[in-house]
C-alpha positions as CSV (number, residue, x, y, z in Angstrom):
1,X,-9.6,2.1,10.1
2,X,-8.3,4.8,7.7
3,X,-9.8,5.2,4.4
4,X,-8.1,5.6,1.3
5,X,-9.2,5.6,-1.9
6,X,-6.9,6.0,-5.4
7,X,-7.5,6.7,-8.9
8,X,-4.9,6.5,-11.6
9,X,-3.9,4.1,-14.5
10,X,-4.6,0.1,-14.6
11,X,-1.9,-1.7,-17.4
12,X,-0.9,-5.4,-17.9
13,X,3.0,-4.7,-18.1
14,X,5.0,-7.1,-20.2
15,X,8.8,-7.0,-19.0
16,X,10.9,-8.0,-21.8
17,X,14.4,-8.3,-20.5
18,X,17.3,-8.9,-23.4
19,X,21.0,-8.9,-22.2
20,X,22.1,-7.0,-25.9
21,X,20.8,-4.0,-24.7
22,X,23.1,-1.2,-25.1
23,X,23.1,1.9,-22.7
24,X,24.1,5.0,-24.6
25,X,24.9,8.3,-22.6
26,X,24.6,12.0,-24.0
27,X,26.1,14.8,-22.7
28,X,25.6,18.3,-23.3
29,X,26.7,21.7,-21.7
30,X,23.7,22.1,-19.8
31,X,22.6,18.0,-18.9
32,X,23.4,14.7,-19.6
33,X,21.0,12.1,-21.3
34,X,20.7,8.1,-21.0
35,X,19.5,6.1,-24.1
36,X,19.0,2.4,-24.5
37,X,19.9,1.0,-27.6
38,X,19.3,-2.2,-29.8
39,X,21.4,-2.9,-33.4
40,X,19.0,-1.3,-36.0
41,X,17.2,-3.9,-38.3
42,X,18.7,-6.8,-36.3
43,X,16.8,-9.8,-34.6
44,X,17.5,-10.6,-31.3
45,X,17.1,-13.0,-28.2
46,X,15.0,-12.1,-25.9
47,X,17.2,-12.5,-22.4
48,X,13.9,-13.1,-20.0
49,X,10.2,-12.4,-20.6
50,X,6.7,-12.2,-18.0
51,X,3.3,-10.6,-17.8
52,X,2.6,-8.7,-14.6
53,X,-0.3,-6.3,-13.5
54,X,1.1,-2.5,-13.0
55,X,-0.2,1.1,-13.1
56,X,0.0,4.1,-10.8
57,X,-3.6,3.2,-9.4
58,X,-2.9,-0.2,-9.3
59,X,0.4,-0.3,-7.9
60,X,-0.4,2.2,-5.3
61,X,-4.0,0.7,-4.0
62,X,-2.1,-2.4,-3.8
63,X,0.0,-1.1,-1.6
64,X,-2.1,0.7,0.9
65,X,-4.0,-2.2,0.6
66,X,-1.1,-4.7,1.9
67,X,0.0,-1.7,4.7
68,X,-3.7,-2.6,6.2
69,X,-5.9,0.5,4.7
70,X,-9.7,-0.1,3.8
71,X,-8.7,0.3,0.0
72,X,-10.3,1.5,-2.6
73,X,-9.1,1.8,-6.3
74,X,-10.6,4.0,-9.2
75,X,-9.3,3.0,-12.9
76,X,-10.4,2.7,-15.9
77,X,-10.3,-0.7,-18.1
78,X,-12.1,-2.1,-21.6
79,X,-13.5,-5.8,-21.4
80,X,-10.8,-7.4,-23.0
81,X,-8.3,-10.3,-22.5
82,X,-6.2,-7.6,-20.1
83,X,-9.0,-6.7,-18.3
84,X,-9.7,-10.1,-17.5
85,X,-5.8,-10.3,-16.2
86,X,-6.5,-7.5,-13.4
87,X,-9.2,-8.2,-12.4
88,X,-8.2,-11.8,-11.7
89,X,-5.1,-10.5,-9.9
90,X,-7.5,-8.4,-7.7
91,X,-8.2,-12.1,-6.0
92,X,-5.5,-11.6,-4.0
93,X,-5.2,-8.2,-3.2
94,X,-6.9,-6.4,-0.1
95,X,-8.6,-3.8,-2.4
96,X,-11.9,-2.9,-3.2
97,X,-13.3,-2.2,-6.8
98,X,-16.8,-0.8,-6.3
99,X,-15.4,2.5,-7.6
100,X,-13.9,1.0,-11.0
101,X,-14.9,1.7,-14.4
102,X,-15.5,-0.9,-17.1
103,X,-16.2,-0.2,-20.8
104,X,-16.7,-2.2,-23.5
105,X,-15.8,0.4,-26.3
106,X,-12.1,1.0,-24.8
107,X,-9.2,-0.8,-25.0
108,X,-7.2,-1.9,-21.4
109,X,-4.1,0.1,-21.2
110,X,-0.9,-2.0,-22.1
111,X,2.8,-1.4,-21.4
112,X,6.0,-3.5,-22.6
113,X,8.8,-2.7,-20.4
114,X,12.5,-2.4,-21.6
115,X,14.5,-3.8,-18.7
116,X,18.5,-3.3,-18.8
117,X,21.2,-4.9,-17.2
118,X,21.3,-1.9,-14.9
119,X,17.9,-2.6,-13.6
120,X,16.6,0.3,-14.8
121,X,14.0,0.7,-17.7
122,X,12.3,2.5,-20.5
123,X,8.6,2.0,-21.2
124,X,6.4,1.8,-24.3
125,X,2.9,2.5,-22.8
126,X,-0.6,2.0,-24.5
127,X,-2.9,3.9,-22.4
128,X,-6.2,2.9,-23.9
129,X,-8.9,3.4,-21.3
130,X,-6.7,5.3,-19.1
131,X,-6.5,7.9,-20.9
132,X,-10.0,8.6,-21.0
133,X,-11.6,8.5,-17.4
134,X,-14.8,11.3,-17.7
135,X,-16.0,13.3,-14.5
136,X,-19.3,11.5,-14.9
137,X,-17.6,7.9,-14.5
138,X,-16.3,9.1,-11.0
139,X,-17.8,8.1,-7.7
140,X,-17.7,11.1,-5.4
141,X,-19.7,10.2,-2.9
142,X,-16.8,7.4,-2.7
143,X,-14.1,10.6,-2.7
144,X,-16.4,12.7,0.0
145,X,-16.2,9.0,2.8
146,X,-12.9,8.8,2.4
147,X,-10.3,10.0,4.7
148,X,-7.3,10.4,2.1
149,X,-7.4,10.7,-1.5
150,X,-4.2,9.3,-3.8
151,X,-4.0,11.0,-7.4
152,X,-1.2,9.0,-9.3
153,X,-0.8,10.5,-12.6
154,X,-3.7,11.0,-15.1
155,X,-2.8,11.7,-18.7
156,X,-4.2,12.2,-21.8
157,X,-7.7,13.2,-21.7
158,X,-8.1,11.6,-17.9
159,X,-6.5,15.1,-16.7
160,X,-9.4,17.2,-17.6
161,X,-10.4,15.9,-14.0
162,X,-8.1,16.7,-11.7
163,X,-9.3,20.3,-11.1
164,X,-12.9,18.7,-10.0
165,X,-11.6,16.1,-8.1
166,X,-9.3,18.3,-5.7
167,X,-11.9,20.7,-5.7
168,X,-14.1,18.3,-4.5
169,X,-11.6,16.7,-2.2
170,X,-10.9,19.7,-0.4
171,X,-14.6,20.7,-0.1
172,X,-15.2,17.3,2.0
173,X,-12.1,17.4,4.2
174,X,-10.4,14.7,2.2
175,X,-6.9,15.0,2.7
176,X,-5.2,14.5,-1.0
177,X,-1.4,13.1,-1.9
178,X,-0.5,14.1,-5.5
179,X,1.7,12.6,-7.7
180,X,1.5,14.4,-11.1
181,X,1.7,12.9,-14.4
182,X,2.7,14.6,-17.8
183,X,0.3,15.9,-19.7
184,X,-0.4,18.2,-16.2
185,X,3.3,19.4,-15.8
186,X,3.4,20.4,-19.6
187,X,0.4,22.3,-19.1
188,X,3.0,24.7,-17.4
189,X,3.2,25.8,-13.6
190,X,0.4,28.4,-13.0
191,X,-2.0,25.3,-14.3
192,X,-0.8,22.8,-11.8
193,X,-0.8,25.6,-9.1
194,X,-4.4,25.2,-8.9
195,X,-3.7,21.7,-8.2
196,X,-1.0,21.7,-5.8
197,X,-3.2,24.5,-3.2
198,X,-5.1,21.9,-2.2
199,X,-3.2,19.0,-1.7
200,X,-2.0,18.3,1.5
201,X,1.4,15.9,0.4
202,X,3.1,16.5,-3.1
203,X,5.5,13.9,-4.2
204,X,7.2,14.3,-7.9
205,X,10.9,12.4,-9.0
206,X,13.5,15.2,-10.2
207,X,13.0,15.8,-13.5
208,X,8.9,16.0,-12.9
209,X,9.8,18.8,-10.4
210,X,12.5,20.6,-13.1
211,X,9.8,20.2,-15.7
212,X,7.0,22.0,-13.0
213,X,9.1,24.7,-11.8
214,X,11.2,25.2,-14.7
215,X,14.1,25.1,-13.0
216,X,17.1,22.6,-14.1
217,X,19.7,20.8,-11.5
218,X,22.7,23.0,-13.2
219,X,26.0,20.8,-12.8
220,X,28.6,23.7,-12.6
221,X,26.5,25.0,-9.0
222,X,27.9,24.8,-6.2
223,X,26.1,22.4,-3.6
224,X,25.4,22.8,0.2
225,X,26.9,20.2,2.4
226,X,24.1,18.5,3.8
227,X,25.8,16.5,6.6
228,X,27.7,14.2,5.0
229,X,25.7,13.9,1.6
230,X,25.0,17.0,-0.8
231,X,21.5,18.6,-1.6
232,X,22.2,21.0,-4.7
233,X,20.6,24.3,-4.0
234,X,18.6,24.0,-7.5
235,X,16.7,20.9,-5.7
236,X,16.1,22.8,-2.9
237,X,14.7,25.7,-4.8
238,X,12.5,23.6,-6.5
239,X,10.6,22.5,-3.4
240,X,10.2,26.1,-2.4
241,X,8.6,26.6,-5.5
242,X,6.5,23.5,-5.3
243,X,5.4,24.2,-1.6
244,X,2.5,27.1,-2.4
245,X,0.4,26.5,0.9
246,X,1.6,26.2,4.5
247,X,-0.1,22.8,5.2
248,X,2.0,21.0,2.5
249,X,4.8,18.7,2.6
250,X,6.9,18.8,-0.4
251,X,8.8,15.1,-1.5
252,X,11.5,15.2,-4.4
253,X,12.6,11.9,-5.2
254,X,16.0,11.0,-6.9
255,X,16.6,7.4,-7.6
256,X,19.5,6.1,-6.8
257,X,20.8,9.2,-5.3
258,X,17.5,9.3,-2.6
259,X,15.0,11.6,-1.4
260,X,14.2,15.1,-0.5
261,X,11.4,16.5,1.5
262,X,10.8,20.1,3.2
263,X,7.9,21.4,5.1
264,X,8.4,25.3,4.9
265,X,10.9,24.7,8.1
266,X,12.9,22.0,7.3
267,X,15.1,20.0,4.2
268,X,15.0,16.6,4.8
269,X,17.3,14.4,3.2
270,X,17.1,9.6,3.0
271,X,19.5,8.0,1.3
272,X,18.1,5.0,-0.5
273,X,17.9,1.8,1.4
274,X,20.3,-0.6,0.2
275,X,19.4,-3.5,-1.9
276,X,19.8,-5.5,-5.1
277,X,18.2,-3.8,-8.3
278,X,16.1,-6.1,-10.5
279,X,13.8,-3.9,-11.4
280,X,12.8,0.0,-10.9
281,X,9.4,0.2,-12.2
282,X,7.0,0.6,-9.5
283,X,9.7,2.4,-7.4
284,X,8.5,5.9,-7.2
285,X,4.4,4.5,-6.8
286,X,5.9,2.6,-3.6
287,X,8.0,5.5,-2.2
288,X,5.3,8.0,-2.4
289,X,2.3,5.8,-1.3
290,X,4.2,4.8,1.6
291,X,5.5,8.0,2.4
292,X,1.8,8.9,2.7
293,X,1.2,6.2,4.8
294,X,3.6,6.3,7.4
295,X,2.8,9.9,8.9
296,X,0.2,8.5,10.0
297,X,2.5,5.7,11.7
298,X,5.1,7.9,12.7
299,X,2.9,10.3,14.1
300,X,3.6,13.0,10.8
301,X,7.6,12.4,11.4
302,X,8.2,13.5,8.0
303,X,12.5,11.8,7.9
304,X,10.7,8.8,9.4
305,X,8.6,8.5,6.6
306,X,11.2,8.4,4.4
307,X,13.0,5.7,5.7
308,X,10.1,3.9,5.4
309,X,8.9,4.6,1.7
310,X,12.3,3.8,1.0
311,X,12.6,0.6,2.2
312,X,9.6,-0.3,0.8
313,X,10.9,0.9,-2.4
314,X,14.0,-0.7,-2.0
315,X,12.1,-4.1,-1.4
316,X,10.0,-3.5,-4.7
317,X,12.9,-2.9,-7.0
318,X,14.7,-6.3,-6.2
319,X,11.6,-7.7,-7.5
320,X,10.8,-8.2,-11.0
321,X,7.0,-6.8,-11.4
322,X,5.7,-3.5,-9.8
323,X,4.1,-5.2,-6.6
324,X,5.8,-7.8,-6.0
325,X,8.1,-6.6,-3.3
326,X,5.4,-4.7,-0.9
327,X,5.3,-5.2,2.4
328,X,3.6,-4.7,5.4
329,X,4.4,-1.8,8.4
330,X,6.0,-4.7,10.5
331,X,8.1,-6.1,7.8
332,X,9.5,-2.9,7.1
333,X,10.0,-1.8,10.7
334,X,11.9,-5.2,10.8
335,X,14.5,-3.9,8.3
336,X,15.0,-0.7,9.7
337,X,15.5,-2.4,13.3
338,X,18.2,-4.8,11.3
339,X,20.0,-1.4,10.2
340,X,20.1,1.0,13.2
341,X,22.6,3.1,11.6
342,X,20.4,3.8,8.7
343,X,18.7,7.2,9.6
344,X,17.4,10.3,7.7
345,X,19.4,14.0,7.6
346,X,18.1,17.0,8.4
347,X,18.9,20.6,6.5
């Protein structure tokens, strides 16, 4: 069985749901900018409220874990109230924690999630002990046994690793999927370079990508007609740009709008796989962690994949919590049977 092991953030999200919730866009000459909005000073009714378990390393074990991986998680938590709340989840959840760390002088990360009527969300995030995983915490012999290694994004001080846990990666023969956080992409290009040459699968959304290459989805450029849906020749320039070895595949994810992959041959293009929107958060840590998985399925057929990640992102997001929606290889091989004219495009 396959090996996989993840490191990222651990949070106890609190979705806070309030149907007063204004949506507020922005335009300028260059972009356009979505804000949500609540009456300043006022009190308000809270519409629908719950507690769920969430973070990039959390969500994504939890998923390889449920696709039928031998699992194994890396985060960082205090010994708090929270804590006590993931680790109690873990219960259920085919995933090993040998690898975690625990400290007693941190705080667990934290997150209360804005949800609007849209579905889609803004999130205030606390990121206590995520933000301060230390090289020294890290179990590499646990990295070197494994097969694939999943990076969901690290920020704050918790970057400082990513350079020695690539480096390490790569030394072993472990393949790696990156997914980059923040505080890397703000360290500028020629940093995350370093990063990117040795992973094997790259998966940002669009305005990670813009903000790694520097380059910005103009909207008075012309597109290319991709079949019958459009790629905008900015996109496909930025996963040029973010493909800097020959082994890589490069994802560019787009919400609503889909997916976008190339391979230094080929643009690939999914629409997203049609469902109900409750919820986004979790979306993107289902699409790429599925993606990853299902080369392996599909035998490294790359449009495939995408079909896949996106129903299991699709399933995710009509759920209210970050896992709730996962499913299994066979459940999502179901859908796609159900819907025989949904199919991926090629460039």
């Amino acid at each position: 069985m396959t090996k996989i092991i993840t490191i990222g953030s651990a949070t106890m999200d609190v979705f806070v749901e309030c149907d007063e919730a204004n949506i507020v866009s922005v335009f300028t000459k260059d972009h356009s900018s979505d804000f949500m909005s609540y009456p300043y000073g006022a009190k308000i009714d809270i519409t629908t409220f719950s507690s769920k378990v969430g973070g990039g390393g959390i969500n994504t074990a939890c998923n390889f874990g449920h696709l039928g991986f031998d699992t194994s998680a890396i985060f960082k938590i205090g010994k708090d109230i929270y804590s006590d709340g993931i680790l109690d989840f873990f219960k259920t959840q085919n995933v090993k924690l040998d690898n975690i760390i625990q400290k007693e002088d941190t705080s667990t990360g934290f997150s209360i999630i804005l949800v609007s009527f849209q579905g889609d969300r803004t999130v205030l995030a606390h990121r206590g002990a995520n933000a301060h995983i230390t090289e020294n915490e890290i179990n590499f012999e646990a990295i070197k046994d494994a097969d694939f290694l999943y990076i969901a994004p690290l920020n704050g001080e918790s970057n400082k690793v990513l350079e020695p846990l690539v480096e390490y990666a790569h030394k072993h023969n472990t393949k790696i999927c990156f997914n980059a956080g923040s505080t890397s992409l703000k360290r500028g290009f020629e940093h995350i370079k370093k990063i990117l040459s040795s992973a094997h699968i790259v998966v940002m959304n669009k305005e990670e990508a813009s903000m790694a290459t520097g380059i910005k989805v103009r909207p008075d450029t012309k597109t290319e007609k991709f079949s019958h849906e459009l790629i905008h020749v900015d996109v496909k320039e930025m996963l040029k740009t973010l493909k800097v070895k020959d082994y890589q595949i490069v994802v560019i994810t787009d919400g609503g709008r889909g997916a976008y992959a190339y391979d230094g041959r080929q643009f690939y293009f999914c629409e997203p796989y049609p469902s109900e929107v409750v919820s986004t958060l979790g979306a993107g840590d289902s699409f790429a962690s599925t993606f990853c998985a299902a080369l392996g399925r599909t035998r490294l057929d790359i449009g495939k994949s995408l079909m896949y990640a996106s129903v299991n992102s699709s399933s995710v997001v009509s759920k209210f919590g970050a896992t709730e929606g996962l499913l299994t290889f066979e459940e999502i091989e179901e859908k796609l049977n159900a819907k025989p004219d949904y199919t991926y495009l090629l460039g």
